[in-house]
N, C-alpha and C positions, 0 to 999 in steps of 0.2 A: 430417535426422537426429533420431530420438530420445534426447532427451538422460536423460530418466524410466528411472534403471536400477536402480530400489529404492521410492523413496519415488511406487508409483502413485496414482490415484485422484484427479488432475488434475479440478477442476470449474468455479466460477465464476472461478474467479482464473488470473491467467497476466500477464507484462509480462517487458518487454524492453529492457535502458539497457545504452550504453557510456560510456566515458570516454575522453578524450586520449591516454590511456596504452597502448593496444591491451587495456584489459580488458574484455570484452563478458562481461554478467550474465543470466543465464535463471532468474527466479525465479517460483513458483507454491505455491498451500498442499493442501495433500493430506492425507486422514487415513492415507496411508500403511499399509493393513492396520489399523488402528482402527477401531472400529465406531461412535465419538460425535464430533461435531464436536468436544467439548471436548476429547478427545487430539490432534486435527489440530494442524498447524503450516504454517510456511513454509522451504522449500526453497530453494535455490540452487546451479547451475550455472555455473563463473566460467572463462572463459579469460583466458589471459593472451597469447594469439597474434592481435588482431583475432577471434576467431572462426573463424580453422582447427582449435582443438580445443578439448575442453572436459571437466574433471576433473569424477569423479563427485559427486554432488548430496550440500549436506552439508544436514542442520538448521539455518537461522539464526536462529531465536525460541528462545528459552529452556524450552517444553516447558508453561508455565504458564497460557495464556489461549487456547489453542485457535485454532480456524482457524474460522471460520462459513462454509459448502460453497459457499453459491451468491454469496457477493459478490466484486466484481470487487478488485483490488489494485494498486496501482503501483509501480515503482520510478524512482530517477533519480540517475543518477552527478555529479557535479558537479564542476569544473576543480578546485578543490583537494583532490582524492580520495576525499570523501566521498559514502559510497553510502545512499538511503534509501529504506526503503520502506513503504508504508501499505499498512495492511488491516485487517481488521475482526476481530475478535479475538469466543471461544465460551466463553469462561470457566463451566463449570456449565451449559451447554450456554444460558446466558439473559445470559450478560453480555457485549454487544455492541458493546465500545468497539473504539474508532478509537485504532490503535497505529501506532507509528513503529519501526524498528526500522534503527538510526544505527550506519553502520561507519565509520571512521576509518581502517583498512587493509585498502582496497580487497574488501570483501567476503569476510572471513577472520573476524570478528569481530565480534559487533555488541550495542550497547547496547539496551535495549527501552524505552519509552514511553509512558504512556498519556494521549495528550492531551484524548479528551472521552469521559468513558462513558454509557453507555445498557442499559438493565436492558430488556429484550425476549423472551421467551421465543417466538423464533420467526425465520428468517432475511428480513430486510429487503430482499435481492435489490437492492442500493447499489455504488455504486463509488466511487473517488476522485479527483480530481485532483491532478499533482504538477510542479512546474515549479523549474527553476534556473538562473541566470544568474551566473556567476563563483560565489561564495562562499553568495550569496543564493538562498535556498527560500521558498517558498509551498506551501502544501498547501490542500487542499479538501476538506470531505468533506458527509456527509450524518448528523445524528443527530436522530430521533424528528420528520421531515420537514421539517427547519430545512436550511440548509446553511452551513457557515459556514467562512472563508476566513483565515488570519493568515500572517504569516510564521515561517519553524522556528528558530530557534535550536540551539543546544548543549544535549546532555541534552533534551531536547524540551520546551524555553522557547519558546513561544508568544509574538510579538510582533503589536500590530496588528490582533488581531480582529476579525472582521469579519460577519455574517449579514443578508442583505437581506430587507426585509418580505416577508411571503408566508406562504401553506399549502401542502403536497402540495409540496416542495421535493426535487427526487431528482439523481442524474447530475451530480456539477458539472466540473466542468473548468477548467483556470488556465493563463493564460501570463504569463509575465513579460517585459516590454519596456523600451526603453532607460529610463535616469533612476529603476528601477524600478517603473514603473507598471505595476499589476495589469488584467488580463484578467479576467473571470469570468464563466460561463456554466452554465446550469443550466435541468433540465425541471422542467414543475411539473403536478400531476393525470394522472403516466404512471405505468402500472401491468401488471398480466399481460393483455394483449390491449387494452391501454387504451392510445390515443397519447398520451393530455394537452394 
């Protein structure tokens, strides 16, 4: 099924979370008939039947920091109802922060966050990692070839931070395991036609 019945132009981004609840989420950023990354945003598709149907796609960023085309995005539902998602945000078509974007009712509503920025005049071609275990989140991202790892809090409180030595830092990835112990994985010197 296509679930794109408005907001086209689907690029780097696209992710896929449910929750306990039978709400399954389809979120992606798209400039939607916009011609600048900096009007782009992020969309969402939410059922509330497992995923036998699914209500048309509404805006869930607030319209201010843009969408940047070709990075990758996540989301992740979490046992106490909260839905989050990261992506890479075009503010002025050059400001490239790593944004959260925090619902409390089931992806009806959501708060915005900016947890690290980066002034870039150019798409990074980056993705995120995003993991939750009960109440508890981890995020991961990539900013100006660092990558760096904490736990989320509320309002997008940062605990925990974390960045491992290194250059050329891209793609990170996170799981969260019993006791909470963090996973972390990441490429380093990969690029367009380049393995690293």
């Amino acid at each position: 099924r296509n679930l794109i019945t408005w907001a086209k132009g689907l690029d780097g981004g696209g992710s896929v979370t449910a929750d306990e609840r039978g709400h399954v989420f389809v979120v992606w950023h798209s400039q939607a008939g916009a011609r600048e990354e900096k009007t782009g945003g992020v969309f969402i598709a939410r059922s509330d039947d497992d995923g036998a149907t699914f209500g048309r796609e509404t805006r869930a960023d607030s319209g201010e920091d843009g969408a940047c085309g070709c990075c990758g995005m996540r989301a992740n539902a979490c046992a106490d109802g909260t839905l989050r998602i990261l992506y890479r945000g075009a503010r002025d078509n050059s400001g490239r922060d790593t944004i959260e974007l925090e619902s409390l009712d089931s992806g009806r509503t959501f708060a915005s966050h900016i947890l690290d920025r980066w002034q870039l005049n150019a798409c990074p071609m980056s993705t995120f990692g995003l993991a939750a275990s009960g109440s508890s989140a981890i995020a991961a991202w990539e900013t100006a070839e660092h990558v760096s790892v904490a736990r989320l809090g509320p309002a997008g409180a940062l605990a925990d931070r974390w960045s491992p030595p290194g250059q050329g830092q891209k793609h990170p990835s996170v799981a969260l395991g019993p006791a909470g112990k963090i996973l972390l994985a990441w490429t380093e010197g990969t690029g367009w036609q380049r393995g690293g």
